[in-house]
C-alpha positions in Angstrom: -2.2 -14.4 48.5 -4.1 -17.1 46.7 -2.2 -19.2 43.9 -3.2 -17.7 40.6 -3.2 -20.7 38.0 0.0 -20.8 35.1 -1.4 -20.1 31.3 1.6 -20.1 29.5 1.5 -18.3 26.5 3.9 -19.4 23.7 5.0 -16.6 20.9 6.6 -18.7 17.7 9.1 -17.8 15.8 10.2 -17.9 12.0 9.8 -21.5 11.4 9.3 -22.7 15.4 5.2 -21.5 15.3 3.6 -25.6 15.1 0.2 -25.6 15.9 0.3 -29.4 16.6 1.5 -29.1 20.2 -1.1 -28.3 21.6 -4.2 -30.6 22.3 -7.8 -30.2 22.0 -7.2 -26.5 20.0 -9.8 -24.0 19.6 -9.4 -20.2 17.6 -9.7 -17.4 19.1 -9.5 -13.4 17.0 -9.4 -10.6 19.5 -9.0 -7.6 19.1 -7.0 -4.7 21.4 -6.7 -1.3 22.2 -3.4 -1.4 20.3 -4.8 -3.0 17.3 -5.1 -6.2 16.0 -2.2 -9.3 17.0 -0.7 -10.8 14.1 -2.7 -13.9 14.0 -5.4 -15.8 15.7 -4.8 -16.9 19.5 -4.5 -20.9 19.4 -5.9 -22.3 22.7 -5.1 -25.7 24.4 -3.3 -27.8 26.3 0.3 -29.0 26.6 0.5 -32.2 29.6 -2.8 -30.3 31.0 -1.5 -27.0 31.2 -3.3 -24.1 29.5 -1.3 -22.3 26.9 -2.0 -20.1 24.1 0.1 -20.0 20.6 0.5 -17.3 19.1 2.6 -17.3 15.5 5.2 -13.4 15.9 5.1 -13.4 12.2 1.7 -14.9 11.4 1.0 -18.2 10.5 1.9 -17.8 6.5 4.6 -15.6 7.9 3.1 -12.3 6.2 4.5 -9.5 8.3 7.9 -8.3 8.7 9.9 -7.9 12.2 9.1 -4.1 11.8 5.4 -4.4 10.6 4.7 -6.8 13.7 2.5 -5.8 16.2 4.0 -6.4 19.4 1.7 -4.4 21.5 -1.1 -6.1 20.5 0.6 -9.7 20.8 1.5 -8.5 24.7 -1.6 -7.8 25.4 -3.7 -10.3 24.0 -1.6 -13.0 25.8 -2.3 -10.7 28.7 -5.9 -10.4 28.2 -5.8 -14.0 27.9 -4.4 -14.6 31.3 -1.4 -15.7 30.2 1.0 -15.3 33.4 3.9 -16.8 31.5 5.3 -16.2 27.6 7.5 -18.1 26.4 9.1 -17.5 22.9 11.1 -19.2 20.1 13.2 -17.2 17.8 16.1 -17.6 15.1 19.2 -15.9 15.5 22.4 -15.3 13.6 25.9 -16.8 16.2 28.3 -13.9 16.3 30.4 -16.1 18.5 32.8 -19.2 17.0 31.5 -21.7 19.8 27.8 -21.0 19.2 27.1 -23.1 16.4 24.4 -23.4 14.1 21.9 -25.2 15.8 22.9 -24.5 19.2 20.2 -23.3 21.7 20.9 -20.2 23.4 19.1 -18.9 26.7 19.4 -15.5 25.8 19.5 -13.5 29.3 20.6 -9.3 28.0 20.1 -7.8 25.1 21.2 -5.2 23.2 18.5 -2.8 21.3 19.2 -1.5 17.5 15.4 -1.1 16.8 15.2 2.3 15.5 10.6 2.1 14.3 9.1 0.5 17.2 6.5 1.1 20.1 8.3 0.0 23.2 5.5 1.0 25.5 1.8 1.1 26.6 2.2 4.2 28.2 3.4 6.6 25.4 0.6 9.3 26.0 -1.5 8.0 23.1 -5.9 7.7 23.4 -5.6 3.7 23.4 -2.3 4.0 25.9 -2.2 3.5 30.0 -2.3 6.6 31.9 1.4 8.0 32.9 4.9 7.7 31.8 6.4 4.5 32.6 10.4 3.7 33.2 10.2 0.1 33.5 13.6 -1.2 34.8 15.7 -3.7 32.3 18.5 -4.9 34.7 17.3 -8.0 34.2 15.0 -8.5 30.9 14.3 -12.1 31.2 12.6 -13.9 34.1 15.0 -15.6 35.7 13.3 -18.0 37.6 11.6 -19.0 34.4 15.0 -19.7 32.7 16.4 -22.0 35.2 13.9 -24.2 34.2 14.3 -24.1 30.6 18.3 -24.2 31.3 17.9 -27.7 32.9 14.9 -29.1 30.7 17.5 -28.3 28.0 20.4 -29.9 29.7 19.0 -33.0 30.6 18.1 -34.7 26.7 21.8 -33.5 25.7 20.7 -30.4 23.9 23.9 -28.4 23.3 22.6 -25.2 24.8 24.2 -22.1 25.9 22.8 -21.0 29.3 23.1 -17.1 28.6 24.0 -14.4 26.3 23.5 -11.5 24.6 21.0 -10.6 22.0 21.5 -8.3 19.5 18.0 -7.0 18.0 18.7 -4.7 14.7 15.8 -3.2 12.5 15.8 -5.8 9.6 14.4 -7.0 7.7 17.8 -7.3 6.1 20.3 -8.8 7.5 24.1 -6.9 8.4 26.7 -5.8 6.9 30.0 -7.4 7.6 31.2 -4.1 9.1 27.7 -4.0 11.3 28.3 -7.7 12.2 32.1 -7.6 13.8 30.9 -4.1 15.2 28.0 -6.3 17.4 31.2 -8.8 18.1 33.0 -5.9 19.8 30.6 -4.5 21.5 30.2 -8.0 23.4 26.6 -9.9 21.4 26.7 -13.4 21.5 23.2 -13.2 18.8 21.6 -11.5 16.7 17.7 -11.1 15.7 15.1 -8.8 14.4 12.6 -9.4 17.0 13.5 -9.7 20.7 13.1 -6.1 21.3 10.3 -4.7 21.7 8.8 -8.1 22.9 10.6 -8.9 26.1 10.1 -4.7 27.2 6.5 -5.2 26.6 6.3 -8.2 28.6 7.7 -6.5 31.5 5.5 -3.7 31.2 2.7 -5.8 31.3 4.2 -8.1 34.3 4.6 -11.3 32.9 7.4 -14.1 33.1 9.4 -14.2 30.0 12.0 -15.9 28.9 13.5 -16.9 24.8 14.4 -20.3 23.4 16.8 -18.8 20.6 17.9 -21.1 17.6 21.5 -20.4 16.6 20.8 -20.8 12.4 24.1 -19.4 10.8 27.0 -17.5 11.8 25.6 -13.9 10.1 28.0 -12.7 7.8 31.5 -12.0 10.1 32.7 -15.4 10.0 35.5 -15.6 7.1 35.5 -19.1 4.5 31.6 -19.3 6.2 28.5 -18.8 4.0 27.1 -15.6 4.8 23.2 -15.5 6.1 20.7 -16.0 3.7 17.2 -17.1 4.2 17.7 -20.7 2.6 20.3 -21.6 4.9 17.9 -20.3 8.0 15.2 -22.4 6.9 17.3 -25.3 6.4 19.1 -25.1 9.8 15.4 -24.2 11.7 13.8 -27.4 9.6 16.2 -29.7 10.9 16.5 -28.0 14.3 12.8 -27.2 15.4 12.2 -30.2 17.2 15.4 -28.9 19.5 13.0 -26.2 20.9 10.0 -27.9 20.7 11.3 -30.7 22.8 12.1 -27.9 25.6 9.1 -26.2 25.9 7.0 -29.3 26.0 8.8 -30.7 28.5 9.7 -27.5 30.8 5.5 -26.0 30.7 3.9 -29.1 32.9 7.5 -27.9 35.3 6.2 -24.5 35.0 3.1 -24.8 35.8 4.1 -27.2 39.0 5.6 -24.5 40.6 4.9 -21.5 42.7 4.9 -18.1 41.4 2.9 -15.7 43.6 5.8 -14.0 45.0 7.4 -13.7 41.6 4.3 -12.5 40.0 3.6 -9.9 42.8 7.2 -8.9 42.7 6.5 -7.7 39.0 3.3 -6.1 39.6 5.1 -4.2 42.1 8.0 -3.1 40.3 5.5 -2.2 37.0 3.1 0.5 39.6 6.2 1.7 41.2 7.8 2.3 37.2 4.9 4.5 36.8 5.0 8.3 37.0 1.3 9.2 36.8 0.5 12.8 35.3 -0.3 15.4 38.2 -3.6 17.4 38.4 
């Protein structure tokens, strides 16, 4: 099988979307079958690789975790060529030992989306043909997070090398109750986003692994400032650079790398998922 050249696309996050890593950057608006993404498609380079930024929220942050469009963001990176995507996102620590500011390579999630399409095969006129039960054993590419585990180590990052996302609705944030419920039930982190993302990006057989910023410690955590968007901003601002750091140094890794078996392997296991309609 010939080596199909790494494009990495990279989906930012609340506060973790800067345009300035990339070099020699052109625009790009596309459209998709599933509508439009939620911003323009930044292309460019990061140490020679090819990669394409795309802000989840748009770039003046305008839509909310609900309103996003994560169909559309899927499968413009896909379009694109993008055989990786790797994300940034903020999270609340529902764990003492994650700490605000801590990095955490999520690796399981849990899903409390409730309003969201989780598929491209739902039936719909703009949707692919069948009925697809993609397996979620394991959500994230693994290969893919080894390297971001040991780009992370090496500068002294403290980073957490799994754990379990929690995605709820939003776009408030919990209740205490809701909060040590997610504690029992085994999350390490919780977000608004992860879900449907990482599903789509199976579906659509591409690499994906999350960078997630630990910015607060939600609202369980007793004598502890509950959530509040300030205090996110304030932790991301003097935190970005954490997950920037990683991604610019684990891409050129990436890219160095072999990964026609693993990408075949997923292109497998997405036409075998698929129960086509019969005539």
């Amino acid at each position: 099988m010939a080596v199909r050249a790494v494009k990495i696309g990279i989906i930012g996050g609340s506060g973790l979307d800067d345009p300035d890593i990339l070099e020699g950057r052109t625009e790009k608006y596309v459209d998709t079958p599933f509508g439009k993404p939620s911003d323009a498609l930044v292309l460019g380079k990061i140490k020679n690789v090819d990669c394409v930024l795309l802000a989840r929220h748009g770039r003046q942050h305008t839509i909310a975790p609900t309103s996003v469009n994560f169909r559309a963001n899927i499968w413009a990176l896909k379009t694109e060529g993008c055989s990786h995507i790797l994300v940034t996102t903020a999270c609340g620590s529902l764990r003492e030992e994650i700490q605000p500011g801590d990095v955490v390579l999520i690796d399981q999630f849990i899903d409390r989306t409730t309003k969201r399409e989780q598929t491209f095969y739902d039936g719909g006129p703009n949707c692919l043909a069948g009925v697809c039960h993609i397996p979620m054993a394991e959500p994230f590419c693994s290969k893919t997070r080894e390297v971001l585990i040991d780009t992370a180590k090496k500068p002294g990052i403290k980073c957490h090398t799994k754990g379990t996302m929690v995605t709820i609705e939003g776009p408030r944030f919990s209740s205490k109750a809701g909060s040590n419920m997610f504690r029992l039930w085994g999350a390490d982190v919780i977000n608004m986003t992860t879900v449907p993302e990482v599903v789509l990006a199976k579906e659509a057989g591409i690499c994906y692994a999350s960078v997630a910023m630990a910015t607060d410690y939600d609202c369980w955590k007793e004598h502890e400032e509950a959530v509040s968007v300030d205090r996110v901003l304030k932790t991301l601002k003097e935190n970005a650079n954490k997950a920037t750091s990683i991604l610019l140094t684990a891409i050129p890794q990436i890219a160095a790398m072999d990964w026609c078996d693993t990408l075949q392997s997923m292109k497998c296991t997405v036409e075998m998922s698929v129960m086509l309609p019969k005539h």
